[in-house]
PAVEX-973268 format. One record per residue: x, y, z of N, C-alpha, C in turn. Coordinates in steps of 0.001 Angstrom, whole numbers, padded with zeros to 6 digits, always signed. Example, Ala and Ser with C-alpha at 12.3 -4.5 7.8 and 13.67 -1.06 7.14 Angstrom:
<recs>
+013190-005690+007800+012300-004500+007800+013200-003300+007800+012850-002250+007080+013670-001060+007140+012900+000030+007870
</recs>
This chain:
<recs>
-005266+018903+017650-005166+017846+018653-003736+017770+019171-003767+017316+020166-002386+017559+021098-001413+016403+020848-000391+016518+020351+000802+015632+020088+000823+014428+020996+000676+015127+022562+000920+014297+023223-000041+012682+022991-001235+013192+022161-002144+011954+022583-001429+010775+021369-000686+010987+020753+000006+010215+019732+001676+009523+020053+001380+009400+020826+002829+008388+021742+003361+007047+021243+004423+006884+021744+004832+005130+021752+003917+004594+022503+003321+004933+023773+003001+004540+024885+001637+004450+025069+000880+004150+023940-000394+004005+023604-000801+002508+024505-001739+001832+025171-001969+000747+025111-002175-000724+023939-002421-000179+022785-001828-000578+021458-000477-001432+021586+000177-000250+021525+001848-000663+021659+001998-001490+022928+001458-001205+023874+002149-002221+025074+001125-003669+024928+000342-003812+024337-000755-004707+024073+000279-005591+022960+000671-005247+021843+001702-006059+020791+003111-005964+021267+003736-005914+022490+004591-005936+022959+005942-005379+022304+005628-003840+021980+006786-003415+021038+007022-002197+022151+008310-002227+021823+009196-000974+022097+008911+000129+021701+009388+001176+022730+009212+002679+022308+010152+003067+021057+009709+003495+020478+010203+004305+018969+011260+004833+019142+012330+004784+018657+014006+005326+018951+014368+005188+017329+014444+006317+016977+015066+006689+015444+016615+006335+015640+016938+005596+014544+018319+004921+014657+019154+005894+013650+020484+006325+014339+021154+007505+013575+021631+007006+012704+022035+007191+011462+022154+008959+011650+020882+009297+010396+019536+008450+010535+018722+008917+010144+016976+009279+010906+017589+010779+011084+016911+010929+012089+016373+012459+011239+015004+012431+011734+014198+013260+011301+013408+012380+010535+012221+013604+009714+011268+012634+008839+011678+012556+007454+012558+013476+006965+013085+013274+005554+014135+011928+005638+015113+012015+006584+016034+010797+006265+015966+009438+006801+014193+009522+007657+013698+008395+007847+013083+007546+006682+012239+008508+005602+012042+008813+004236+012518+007839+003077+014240+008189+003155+014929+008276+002384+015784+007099+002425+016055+006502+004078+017080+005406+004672+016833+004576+003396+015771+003582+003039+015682+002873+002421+015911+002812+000773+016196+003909+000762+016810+004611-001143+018347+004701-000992+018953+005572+000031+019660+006066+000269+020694+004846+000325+020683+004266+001208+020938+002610+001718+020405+001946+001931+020357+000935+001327+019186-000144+001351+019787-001490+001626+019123-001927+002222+020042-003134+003064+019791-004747+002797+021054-005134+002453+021752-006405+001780+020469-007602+002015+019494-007616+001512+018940-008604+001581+019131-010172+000778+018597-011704+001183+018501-012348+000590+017959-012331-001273+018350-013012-002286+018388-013246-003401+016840-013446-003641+015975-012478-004429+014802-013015-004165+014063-014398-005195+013988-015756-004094+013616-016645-004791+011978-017257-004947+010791-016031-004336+009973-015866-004697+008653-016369-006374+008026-017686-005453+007492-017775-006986+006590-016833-007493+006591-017328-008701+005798-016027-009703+004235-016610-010121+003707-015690-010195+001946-016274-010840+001714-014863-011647+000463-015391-012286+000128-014343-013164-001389-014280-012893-002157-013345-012764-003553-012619-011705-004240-012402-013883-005308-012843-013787-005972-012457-014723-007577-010998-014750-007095-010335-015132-008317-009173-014625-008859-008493-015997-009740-008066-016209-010742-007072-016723-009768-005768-017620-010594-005754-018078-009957-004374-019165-010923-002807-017947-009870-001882-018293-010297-000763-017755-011739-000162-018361-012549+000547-016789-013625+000939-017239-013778+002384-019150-012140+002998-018570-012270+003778-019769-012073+003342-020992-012308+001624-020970-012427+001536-022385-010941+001354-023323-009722+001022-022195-008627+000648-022875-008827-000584-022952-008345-000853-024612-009310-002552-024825-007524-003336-024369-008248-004639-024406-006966-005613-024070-007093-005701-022445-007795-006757-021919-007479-007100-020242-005912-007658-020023-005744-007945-019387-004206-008379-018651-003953-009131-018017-002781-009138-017375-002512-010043-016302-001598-008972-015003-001676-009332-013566-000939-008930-013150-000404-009836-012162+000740-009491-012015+002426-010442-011367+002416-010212-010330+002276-011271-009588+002571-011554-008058+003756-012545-007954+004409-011969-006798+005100-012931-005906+004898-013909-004538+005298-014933-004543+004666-015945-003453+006020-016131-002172+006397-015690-001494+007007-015948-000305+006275-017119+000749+007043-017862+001008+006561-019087+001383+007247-019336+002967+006194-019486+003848+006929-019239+005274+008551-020214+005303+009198-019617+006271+010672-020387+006325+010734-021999+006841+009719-021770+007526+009401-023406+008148+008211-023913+007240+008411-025070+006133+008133-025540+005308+006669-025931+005978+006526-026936+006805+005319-027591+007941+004465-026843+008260+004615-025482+008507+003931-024324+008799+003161-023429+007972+001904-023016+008945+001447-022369+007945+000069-021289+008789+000619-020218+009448-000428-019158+010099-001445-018860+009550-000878-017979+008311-002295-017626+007245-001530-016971+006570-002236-016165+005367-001481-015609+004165-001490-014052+004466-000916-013174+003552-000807-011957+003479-000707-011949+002166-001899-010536+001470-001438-010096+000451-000818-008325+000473-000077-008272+000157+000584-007026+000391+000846-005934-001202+000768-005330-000647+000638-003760-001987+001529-002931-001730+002228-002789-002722+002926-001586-002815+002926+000042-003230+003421+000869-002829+003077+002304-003069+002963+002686-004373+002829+003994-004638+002573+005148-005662+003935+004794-006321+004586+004718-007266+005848+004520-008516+006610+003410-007861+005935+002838-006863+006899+001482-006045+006490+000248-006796+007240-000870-006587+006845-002422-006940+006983-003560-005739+006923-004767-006189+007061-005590-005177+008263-006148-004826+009343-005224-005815+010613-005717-005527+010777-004761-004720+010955-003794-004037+011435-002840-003424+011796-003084-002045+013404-002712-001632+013423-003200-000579+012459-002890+000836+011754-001939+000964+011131-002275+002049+009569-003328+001989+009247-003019+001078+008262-004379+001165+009185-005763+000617+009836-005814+000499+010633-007421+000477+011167-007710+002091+011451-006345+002711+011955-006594+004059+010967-007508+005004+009829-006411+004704+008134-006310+005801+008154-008259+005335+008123-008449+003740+007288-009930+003805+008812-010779+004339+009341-010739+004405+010735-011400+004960+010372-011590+006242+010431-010783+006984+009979-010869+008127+008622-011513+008710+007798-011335+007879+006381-012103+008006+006732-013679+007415+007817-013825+006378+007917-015333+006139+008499-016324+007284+008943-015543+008189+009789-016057+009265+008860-016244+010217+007704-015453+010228+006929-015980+011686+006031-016600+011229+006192-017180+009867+005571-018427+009426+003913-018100+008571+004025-016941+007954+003284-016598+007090+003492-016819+005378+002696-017098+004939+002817-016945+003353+002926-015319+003116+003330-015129+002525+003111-013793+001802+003035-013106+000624+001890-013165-000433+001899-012228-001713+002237-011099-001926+003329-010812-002649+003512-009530-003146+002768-009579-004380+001747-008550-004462+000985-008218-006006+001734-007052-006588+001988-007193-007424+002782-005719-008426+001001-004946-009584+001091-004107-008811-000312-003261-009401+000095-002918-010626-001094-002467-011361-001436-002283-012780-000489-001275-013408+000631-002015-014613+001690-001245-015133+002756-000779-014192+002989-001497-013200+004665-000943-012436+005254-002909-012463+006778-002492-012455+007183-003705-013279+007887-004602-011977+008264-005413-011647+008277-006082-013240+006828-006773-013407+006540-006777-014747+005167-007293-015486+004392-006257-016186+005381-005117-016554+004794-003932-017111+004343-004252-018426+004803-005655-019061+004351-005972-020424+003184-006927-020349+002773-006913-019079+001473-007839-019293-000103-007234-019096+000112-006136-019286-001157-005284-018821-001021-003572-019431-002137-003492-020146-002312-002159-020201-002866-001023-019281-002449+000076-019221-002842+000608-018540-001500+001157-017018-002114+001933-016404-001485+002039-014618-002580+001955-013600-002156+001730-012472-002741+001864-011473-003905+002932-010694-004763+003376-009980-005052+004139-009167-005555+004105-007848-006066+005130-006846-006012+005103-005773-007319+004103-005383-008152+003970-006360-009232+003212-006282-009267+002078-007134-008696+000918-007338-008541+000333-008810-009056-001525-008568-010638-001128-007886-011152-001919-007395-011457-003135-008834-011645-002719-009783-011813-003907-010835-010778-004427-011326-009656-004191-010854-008042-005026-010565-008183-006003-009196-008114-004902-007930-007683-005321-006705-008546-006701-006190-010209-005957-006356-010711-006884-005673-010715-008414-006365-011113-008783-008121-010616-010064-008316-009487-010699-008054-008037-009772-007916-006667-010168-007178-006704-010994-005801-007677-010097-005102-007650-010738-003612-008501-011631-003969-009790-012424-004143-010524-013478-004863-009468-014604-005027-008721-014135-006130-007619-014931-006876-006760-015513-005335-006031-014645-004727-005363-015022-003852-005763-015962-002506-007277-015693-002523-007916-016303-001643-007931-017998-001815-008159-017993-002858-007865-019163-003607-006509-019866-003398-005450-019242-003423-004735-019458-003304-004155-019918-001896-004574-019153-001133-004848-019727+000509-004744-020896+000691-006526-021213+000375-007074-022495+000434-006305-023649+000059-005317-023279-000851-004528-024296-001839-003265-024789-000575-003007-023672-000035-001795-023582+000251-002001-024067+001713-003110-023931+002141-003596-024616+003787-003893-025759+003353-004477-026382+002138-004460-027761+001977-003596-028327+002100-002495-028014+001228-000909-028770+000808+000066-028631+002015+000035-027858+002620+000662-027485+004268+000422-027959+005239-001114-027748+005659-001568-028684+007039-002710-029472+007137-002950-029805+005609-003982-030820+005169-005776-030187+005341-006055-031159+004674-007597-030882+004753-008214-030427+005857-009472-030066+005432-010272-029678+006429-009469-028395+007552-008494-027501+006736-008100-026621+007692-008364-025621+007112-008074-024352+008163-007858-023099+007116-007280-021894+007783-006927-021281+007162-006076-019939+007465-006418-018885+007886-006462-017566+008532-006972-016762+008198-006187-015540+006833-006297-014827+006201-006300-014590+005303-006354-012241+006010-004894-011882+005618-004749-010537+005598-003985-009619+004487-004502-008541+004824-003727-007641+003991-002984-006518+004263-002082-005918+003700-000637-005236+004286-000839-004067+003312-000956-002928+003283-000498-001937+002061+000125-000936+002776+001326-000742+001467+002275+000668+002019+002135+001692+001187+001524+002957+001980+001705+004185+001036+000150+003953+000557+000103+004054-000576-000780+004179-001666-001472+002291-001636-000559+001594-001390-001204+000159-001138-002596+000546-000484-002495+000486+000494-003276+001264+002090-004131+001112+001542-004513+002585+001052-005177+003475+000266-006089+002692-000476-005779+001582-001328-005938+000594-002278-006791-000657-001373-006501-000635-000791-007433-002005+000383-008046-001164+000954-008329-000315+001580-009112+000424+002250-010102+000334+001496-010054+001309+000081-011329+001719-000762-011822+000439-001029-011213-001181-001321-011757-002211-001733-012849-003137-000297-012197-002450+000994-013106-003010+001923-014221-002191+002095-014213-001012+001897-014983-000268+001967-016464-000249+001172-015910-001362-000051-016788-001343-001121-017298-002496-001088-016540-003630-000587-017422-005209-000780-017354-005319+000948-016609-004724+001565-017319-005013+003071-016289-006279+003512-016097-006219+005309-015198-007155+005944-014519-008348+005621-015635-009253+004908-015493-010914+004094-014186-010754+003191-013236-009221+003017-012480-010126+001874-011328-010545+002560-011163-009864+003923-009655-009710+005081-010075-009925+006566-009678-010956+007074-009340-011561+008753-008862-009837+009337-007909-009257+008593-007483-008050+009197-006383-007459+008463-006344-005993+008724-005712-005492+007753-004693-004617+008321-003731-003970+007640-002796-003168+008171-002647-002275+007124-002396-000808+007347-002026-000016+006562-001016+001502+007184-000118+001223+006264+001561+001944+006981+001524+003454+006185+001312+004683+006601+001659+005801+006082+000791+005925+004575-000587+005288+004855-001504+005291+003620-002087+006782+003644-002376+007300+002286-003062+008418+001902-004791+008389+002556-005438+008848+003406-006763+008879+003365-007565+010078+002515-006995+011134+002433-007159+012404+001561-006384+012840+000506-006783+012387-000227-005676+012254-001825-005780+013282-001930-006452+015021-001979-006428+016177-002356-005536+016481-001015-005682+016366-000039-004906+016829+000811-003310+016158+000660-003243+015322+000275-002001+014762-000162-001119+015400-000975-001698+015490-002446-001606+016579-003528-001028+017763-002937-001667+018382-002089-001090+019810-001487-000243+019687-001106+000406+018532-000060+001580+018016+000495+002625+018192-000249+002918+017273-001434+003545+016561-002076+004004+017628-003184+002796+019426-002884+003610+020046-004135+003981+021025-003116+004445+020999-002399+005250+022132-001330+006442+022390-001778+007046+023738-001627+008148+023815-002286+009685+022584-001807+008983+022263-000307+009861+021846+000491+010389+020193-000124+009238+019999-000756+009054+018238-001286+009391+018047-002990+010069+019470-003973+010049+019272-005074+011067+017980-005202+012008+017350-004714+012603+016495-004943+012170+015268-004886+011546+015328-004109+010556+013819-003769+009314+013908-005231+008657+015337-005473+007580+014936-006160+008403+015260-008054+009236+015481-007978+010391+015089-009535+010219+013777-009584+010954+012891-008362+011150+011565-008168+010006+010669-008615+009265+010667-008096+007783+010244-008575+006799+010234-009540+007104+011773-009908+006589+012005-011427+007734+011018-012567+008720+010895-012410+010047+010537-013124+009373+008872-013441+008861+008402-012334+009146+006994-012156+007159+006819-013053+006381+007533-012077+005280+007444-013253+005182+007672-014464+005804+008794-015734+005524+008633-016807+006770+007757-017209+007669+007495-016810+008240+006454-016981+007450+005095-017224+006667+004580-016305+006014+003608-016060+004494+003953-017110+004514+004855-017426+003246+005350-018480+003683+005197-019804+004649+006066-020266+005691+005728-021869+005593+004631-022202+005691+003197-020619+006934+001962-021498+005774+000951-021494+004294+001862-021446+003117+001106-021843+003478+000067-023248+003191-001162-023034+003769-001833-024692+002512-001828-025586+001336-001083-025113-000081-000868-025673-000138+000605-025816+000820+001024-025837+000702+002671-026182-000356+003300-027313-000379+002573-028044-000861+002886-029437-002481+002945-028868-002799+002326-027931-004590+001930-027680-004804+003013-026888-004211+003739-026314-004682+004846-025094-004073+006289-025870-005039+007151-026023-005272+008318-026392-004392+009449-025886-005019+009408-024121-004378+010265-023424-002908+010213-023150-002022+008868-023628-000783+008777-023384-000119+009445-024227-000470+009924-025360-000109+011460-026279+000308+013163-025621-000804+013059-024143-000904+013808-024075+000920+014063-022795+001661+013148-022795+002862+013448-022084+003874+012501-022893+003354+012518-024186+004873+011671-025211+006060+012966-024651+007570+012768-025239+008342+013634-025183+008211+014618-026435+008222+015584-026730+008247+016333-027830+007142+017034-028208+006163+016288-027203+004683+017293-027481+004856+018721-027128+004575+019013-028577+004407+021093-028037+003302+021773-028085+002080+020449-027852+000758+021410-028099+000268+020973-026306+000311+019846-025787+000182+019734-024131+001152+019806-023205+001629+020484-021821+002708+020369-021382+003155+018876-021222+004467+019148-020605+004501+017341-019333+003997+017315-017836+003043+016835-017263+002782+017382-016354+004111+017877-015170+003983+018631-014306+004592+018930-013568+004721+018918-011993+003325+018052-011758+003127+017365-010478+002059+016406-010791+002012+015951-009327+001270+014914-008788-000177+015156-009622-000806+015993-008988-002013+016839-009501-002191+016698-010615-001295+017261-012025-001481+017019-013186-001276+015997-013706-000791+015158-013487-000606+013612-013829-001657+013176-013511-002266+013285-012205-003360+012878-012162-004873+013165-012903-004802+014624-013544-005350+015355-014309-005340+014725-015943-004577+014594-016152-004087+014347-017463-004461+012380-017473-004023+011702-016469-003724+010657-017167-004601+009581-016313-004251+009643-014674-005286+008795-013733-006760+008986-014007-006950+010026-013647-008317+010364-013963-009327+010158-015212-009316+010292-016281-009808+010022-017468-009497+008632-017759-008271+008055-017028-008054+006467-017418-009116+005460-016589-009660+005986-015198-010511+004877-014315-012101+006040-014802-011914+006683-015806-013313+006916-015609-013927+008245-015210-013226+008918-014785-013425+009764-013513-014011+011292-014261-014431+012114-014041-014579+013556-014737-013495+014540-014874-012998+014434-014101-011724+015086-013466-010473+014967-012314-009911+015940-012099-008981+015189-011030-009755+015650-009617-010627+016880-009467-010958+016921-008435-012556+015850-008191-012606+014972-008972-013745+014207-008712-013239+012957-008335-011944+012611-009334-010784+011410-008655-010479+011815-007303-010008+012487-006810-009990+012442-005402-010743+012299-004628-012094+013094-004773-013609+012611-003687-013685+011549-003913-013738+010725-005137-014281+009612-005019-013726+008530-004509-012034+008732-004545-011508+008077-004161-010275+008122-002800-010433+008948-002394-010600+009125-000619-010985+008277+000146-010363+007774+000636-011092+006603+002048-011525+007417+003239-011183+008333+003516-011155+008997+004625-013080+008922+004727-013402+009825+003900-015186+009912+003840-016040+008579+004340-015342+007491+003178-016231+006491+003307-016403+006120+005306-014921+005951+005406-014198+005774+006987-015243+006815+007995-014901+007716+007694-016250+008386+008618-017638+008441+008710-018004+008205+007680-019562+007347+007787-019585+006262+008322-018700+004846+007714-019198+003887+008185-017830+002852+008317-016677+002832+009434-016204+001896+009199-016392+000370+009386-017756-000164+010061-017910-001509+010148-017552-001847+009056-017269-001540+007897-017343-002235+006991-015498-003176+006818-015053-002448+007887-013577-002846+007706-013277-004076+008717-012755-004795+007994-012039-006112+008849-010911-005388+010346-010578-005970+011188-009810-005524+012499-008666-004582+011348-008584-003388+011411-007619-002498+010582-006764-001917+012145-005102-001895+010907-004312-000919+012092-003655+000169+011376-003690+001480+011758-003487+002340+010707-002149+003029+011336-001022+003004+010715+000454+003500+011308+000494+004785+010097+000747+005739+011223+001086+007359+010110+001715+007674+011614+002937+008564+010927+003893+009236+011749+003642+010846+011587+003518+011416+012139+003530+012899+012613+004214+014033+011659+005712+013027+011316+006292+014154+010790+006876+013563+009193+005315+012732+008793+005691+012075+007232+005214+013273+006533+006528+013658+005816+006648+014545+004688+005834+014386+003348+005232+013192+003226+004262+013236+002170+003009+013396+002068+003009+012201+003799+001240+011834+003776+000883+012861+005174-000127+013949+005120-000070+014712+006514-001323+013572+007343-001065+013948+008884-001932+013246+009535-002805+013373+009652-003341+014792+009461-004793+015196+009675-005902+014658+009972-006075+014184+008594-007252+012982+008321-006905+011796+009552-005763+010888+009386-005680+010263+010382-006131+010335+011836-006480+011683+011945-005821+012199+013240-007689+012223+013258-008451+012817+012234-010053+013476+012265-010448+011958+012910-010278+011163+011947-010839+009823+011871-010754+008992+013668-009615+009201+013974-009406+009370+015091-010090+009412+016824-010061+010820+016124-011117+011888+017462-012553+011516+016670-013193+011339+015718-014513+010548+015808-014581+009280+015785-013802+008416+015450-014039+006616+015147-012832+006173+015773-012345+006595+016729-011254+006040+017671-011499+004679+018817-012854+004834+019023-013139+003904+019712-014347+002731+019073-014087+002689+017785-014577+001676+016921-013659+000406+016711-014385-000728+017353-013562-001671+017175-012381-002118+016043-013291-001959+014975-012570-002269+013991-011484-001001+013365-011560-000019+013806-009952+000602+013602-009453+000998+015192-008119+000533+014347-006974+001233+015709-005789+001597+015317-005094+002768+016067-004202+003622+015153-003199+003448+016380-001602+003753+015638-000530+003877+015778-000070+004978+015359-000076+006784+016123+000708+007403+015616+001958+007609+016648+002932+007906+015783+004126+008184+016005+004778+009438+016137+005511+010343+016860+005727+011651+016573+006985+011580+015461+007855+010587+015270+008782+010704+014045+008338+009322+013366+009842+009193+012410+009131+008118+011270+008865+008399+010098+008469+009253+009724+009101+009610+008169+007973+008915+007102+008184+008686+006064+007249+008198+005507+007674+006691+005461+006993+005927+005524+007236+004293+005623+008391+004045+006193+008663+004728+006852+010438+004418+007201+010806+003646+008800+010275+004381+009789+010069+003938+011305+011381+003165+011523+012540+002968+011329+014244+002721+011604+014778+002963+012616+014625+002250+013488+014995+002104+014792+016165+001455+014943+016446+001481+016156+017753+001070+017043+018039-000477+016373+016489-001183+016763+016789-002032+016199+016159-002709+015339+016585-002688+014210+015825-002356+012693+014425-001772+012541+013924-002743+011642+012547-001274+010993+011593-001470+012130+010929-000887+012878+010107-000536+014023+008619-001172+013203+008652-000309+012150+007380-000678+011609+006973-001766+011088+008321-002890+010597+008090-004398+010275+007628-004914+011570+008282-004465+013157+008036-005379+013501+006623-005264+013679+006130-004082+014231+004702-003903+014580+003663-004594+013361+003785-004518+012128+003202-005118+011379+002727-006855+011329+004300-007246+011857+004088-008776+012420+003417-008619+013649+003630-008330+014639+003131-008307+015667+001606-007891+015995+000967-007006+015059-000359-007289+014959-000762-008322+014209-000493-008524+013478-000774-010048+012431-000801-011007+013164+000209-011098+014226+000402-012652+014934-000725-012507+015800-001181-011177+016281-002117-010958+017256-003414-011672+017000-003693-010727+015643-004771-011117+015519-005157-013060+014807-003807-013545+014252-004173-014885+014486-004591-015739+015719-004071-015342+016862-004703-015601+018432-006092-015619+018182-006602-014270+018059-008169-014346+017824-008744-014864+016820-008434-015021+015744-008812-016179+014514-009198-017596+015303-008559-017838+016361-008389-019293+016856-009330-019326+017409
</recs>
């Protein structure tokens, strides 16, 4: 498909009243669009975010001990106010402290949104309240989370703009977040999100995999592996999970894995259940479900850039040229932008668009 049909200049973009895409130097390209936010990460407010604790289910494979998982509550800047909520997800070895999702809900607290940051299963902080990690499908976490949060809404449109009101109610995922709300709408259907957004999300986790082990990306996929068995080791339930033997340090009868793939082999996969790693990926692919049937998705906006070094567009791009003119998805590609990065002239391009569909679609809530 032809580059050209993936512009700033989409009716999309002139519809949420954003600017054409201008990579702000001197990070320019898709690696140091990538990277801006590691590299230099920018001086934000002290985060004074309240804390809750999400009560969920023990894993289907049978790691005993259910949990809790840690959210943060960002509370719009104008006290009186109150649009609707956001629950937001963070990526693959990311948390909810990380500066670009502290940026994205910063920015959404200002145009007068609540905003949840949820910290997924075993990435910290709250790595001691739950056994287990995360995966691309980790619907007997996610979906009682959003339940939970919904709740929380309600609470929060009471105490804000009194009875008898209500909010509408969205969701935000970056990276692997995405990925993570996708498969959960996909599975209980429109009722759990007013509308959704998802920034440089995986739709083809095997096609991802291939990405991510290119010779070109070993630094990025070190990085990641580093931060997952990291986040696997400092399990404080180590002793209950089997397979976490199979990447202690010193083992000389299994390797350590050495990518994405085998981690996922070794440790995702057998932990949600799965047969293998190539059955974890079919099953948990959004892309498929998405091409059979997306009614099932609340108003979705799907942002992938052209030249993101992790996540390829492909899929984006399939989904596209067949379900492009389905109400309920609409896409934003970009020819640069990097992976979650979009750093423009004037600041992150992709926060703003994120607000700016959100505010949109509260118009139509009304």
């Amino acid at each position: 498909m032809s580059v050209d049909l993936f512009d700033t200049y989409s009716p999309l973009i002139e519809l949420l009243d954003m600017p054409p895409f201008e990579e702000r130097f001197p990070w320019i390209g898709g690696d140091l669009q990538t990277l801006r936010d590691t590299l230099s990460p920018e001086r934000l407010p002290l985060d004074i975010a309240e804390t809750f604790q999400i009560p969920v289910s023990e894993l289907s494979s049978g790691l005993s001990g259910s949990g809790r998982l840690l959210g943060f509550l960002d509370r719009p800047f104008q006290k009186s106010s109150l649009k609707g909520v956001v629950l937001m997800l963070h990526g693959l070895g990311g948390s909810s402290r990380r500066t670009g999702l502290r940026r994205m809900s910063l920015n959404l607290s200002k145009s007068g949104f609540a905003v949840f940051r949820l910290n997924l299963r075993g990435a910290d902080p709250g790595r001691q309240l739950i056994p287990g990690t995360y995966a691309a499908n980790c619907n007997t976490d996610i979906i009682p989370a959003i339940h939970w949060v919904r709740q929380l809404r309600d609470e929060l449109a009471l105490d804000i703009i009194g009875p008898k009101k209500t909010v509408p109610f969205f969701g935000v995922g970056i990276s692997l977040g995405g990925t993570i709300l996708l498969n959960a709408c996909l599975s209980e259907g429109k009722g759990l999100f007013d509308g959704l957004v998802c920034t440089s999300s995986p739709l083809d986790l095997a096609e991802c995999s291939e990405s991510i082990q290119r010779p070109r990306n070993r630094v990025y996929q070190n990085w990641l592996l580093r931060r997952l068995v990291r986040q696997t080791l400092e399990d404080p339930f180590l002793g209950q999970s089997c397979e976490l033997m199979k990447i202690l340090n010193g083992s000389k009868r299994i390797k350590v894995p050495k990518s994405i793939r085998e981690f996922d082999e070794l440790i995702t996969a057998p932990r949600w259940g799965y047969r293998d790693v190539d059955e974890y990926y079919q099953e948990c692919s959004p892309i498929f479900g998405l091409l059979s049937d997306p009614t099932s998705l609340p108003p979705t906006l799907l942002l992938q850039a052209l030249d993101d070094p992790w996540v390829p567009a492909i899929s984006a791009q399939e989904l596209y040229k067949k379900k492009g003119n389905n109400l309920n998805l609409n896409f934003v590609f970009l020819s640069h932008g990097g992976h979650n990065g979009f750093h423009s002239k004037n600041g992150c391009w992709g926060d703003k668009l994120v607000k700016n569909w959100i505010n949109y679609l509260v118009e139509s809530f009304r």
